[in-house]
C-alpha positions in Angstrom: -15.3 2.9 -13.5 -14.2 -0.2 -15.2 -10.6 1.2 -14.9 -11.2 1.2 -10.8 -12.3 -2.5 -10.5 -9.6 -3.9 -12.7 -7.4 -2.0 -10.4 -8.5 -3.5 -7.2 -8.8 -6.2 -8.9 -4.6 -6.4 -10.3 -3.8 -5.1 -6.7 -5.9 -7.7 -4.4 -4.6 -10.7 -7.1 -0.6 -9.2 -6.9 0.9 -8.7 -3.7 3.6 -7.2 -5.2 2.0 -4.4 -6.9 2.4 -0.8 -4.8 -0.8 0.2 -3.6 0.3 3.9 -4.3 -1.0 2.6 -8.0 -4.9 3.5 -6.5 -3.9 7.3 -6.8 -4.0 6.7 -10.2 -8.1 5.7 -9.8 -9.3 7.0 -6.6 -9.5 9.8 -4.6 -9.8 10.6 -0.3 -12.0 9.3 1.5 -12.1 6.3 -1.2 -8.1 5.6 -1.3 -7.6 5.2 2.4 -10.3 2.6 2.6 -9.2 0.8 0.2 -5.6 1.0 1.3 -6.8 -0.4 4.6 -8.5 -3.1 2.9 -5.7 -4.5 0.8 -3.3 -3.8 3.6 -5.2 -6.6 6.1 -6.0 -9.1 3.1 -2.2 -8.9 2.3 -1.1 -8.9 5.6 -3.3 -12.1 6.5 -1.8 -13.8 3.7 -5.2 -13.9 1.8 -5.1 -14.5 -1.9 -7.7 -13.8 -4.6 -8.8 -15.1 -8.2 -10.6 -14.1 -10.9 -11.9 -11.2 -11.8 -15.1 -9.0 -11.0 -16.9 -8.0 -14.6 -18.7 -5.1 -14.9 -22.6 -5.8 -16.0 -24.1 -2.9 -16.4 -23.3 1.3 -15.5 -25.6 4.4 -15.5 -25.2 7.8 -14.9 -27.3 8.9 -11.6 -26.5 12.5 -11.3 -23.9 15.1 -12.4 -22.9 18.2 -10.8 -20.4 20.4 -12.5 -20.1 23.1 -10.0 -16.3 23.9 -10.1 -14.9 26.3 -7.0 -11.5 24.6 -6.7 -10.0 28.2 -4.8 -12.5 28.8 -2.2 -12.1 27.8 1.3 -14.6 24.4 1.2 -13.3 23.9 -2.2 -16.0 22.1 -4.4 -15.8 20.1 -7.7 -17.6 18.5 -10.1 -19.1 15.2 -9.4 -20.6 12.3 -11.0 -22.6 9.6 -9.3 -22.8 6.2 -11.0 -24.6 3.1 -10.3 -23.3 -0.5 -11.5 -24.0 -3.4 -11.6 -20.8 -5.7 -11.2 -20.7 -9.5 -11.3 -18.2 -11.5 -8.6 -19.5 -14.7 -8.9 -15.9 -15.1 -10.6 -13.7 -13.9 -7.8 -13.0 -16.0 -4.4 -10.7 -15.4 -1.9 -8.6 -17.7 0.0 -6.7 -17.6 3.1 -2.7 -18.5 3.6 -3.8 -21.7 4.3 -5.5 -21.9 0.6 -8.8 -22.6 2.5 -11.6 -20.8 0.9 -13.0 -17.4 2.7 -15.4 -16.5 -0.1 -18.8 -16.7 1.7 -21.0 -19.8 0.5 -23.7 -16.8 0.7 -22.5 -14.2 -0.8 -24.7 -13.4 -3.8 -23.0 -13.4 -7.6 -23.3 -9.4 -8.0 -23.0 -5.7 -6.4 -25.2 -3.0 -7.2 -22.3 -0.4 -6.5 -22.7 3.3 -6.3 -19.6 5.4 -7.0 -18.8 9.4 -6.9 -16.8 10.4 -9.0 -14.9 13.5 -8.9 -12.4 15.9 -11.1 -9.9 18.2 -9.3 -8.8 19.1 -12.3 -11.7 20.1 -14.5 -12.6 20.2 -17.1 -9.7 17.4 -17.7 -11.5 14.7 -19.4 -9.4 12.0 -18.0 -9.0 13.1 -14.3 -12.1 11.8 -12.4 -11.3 9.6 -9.3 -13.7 7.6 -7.2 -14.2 9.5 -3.8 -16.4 7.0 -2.4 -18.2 3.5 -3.2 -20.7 1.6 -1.8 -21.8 -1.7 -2.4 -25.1 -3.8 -1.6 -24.7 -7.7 -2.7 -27.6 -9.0 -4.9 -28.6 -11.8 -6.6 -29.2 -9.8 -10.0 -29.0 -6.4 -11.1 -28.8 -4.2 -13.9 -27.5 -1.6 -12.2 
């Protein structure tokens, strides 16, 4: 998990970096929205700094049910929440006018899946999906 937010993190702060890089972290449906995401924020010449830090993580639930060969192939999953602090980060736009919200609260209570085509490879689960809720404070 920590892995995943330093990498949208390195990818939203260098435009350079190939966005191919989130295969490394993340998974479909996860990757495209992401892709999509850093594609408009580059392409409107939007800029970010600092760095999200990660609070606080728990397990949720874990499913190891591993049919990779059948027709609705299924494999095992892991849902974590988080808790992850962006009071550090703000984005600007090409004009180096701020865009971070004045309202946006300083954390995100994120849940992730996690998943692992290649189980029971300890070091192949991807996030398949995220979603955030901004709060003031968390511990995941």
């Amino acid at each position: 998990v920590g892995v995943y937010e330093r990498m949208l993190d390195q990818l939203a702060i260098n435009k350079h970096l190939s966005l191919n890089r989130l295969y490394l972290v993340s998974t479909q449906p996860d990757v495209n929205q992401q892709i999509g995401y850093l594609n408009h924020f580059r392409a409107a010449g939007e800029r970010e700094t600092g760095h999200v830090q990660l609070s606080a993580t728990h397990v949720v639930h874990v499913d190891l049910t591993n049919h990779p060969g059948s027709a609705h192939p299924v494999y095992p999953s892991v849902v974590v929440a988080t808790c992850v602090k962006v009071s550090g980060v703000k984005t600007f736009n090409g004009r180096g006018r701020s865009t971070t919200a004045k309202s946006r609260k300083p954390y995100f209570k994120t849940r992730l899946t996690l998943i692992n085509v290649k189980y029971p490879a300890p070091d192949q689960w991807l996030v398949k999906s995220v979603t955030d809720t901004e709060v003031r404070t968390c511990g995941a």
